[in-house]
N, C-alpha and C positions, 0 to 999 in steps of 0.2 A: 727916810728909807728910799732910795733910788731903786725906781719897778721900770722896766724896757716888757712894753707887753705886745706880739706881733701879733699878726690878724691878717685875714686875706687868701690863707693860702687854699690848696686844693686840689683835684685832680681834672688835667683838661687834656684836648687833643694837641696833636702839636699844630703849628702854628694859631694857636690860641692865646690870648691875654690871661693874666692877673696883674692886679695891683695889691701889693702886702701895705700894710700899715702898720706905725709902731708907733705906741703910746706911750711918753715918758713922764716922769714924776719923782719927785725927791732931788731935783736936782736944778740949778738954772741951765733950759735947754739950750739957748742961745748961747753960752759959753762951750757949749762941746761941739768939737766933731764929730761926723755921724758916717756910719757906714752901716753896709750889708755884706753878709760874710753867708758861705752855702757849705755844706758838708754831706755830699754821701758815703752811702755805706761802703765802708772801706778804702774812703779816700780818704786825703787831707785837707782840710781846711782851709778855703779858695776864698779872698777876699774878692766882691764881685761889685762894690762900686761904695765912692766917698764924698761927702760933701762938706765943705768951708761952716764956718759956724755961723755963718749970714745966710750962706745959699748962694757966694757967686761964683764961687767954683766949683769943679765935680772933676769926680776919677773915674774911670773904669777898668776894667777887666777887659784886657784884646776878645777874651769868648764870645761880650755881651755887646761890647760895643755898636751902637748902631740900631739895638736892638731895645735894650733897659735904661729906662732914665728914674735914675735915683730926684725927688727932690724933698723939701721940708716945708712945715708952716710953723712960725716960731710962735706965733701966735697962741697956736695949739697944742704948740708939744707935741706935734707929729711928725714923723719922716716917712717917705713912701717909697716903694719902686716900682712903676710901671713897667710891665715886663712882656712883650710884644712877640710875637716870633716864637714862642718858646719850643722848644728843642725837646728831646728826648734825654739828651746831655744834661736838658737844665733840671733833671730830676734831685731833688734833695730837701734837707730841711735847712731852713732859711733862717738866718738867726739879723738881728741888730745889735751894735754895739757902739755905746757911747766914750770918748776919751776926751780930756782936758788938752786938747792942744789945739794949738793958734793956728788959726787958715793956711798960714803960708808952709806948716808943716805938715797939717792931715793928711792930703795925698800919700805921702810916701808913709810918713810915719806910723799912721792907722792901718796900714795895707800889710806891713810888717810886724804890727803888732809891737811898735819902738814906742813904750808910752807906761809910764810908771802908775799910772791907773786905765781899770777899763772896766765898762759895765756892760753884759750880755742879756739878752731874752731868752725865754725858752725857746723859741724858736719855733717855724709854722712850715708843714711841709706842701711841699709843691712836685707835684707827679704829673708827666706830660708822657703820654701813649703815643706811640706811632699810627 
């Protein structure tokens, strides 16, 4: 049974850090792509950064860039987002989602949701105060 479990999140001031963490299982992690995807209330569903199924490449979000580095340990079955700078904007709940597709597709493909499988977390919320 494939579990995507986040961890991490919080309420901070802005320009303050979290790091989320997502713990997978039921699955081989090093075969998937991995990303971080945020949702507030009343918005849509914002793909906010992706990474290759090794760890040598990564996406982001023009929002975050600069700012959140997505990375993973295959070792552990983790994937993280260090999240720096954080915004008022950046308030929401924060989900991970794992897909079966090859490095050279993640990017685009996972960001669009182009993927005939995908696994979600519940997801962990992050609220940044002015």
């Amino acid at each position: 049974q494939v579990q995507l479990v986040e961890s991490g999140g919080g309420s901070v001031q802005a320009g303050g850090s979290l790091r989320l963490s997502c713990a997978a299982s039921g699955y081989t992690f090093s075969d998937y792509c991995m990303g971080w995807f945020r949702q507030a209330p009343g918005k849509e569903r914002e793909g906010v950064a992706r990474i290759s199924n090794g760890g040598a490449r990564t996406w982001y979000a023009d929002s975050v860039k600069g700012r959140f580095t997505i990375s993973r340990d295959n070792a552990k079955n983790t994937l993280y987002l260090q999240m720096n700078g954080l915004k008022p904007e950046d308030t929401a709940m924060y989900y991970c989602a794992a897909a079966p597709l090859t490095s050279s597709t993640c990017g685009v493909r996972l960001s669009q949701l182009l993927t005939p499988l995908i696994f979600w977390g519940q997801g962990t919320q992050v609220t940044v105060s002015s």
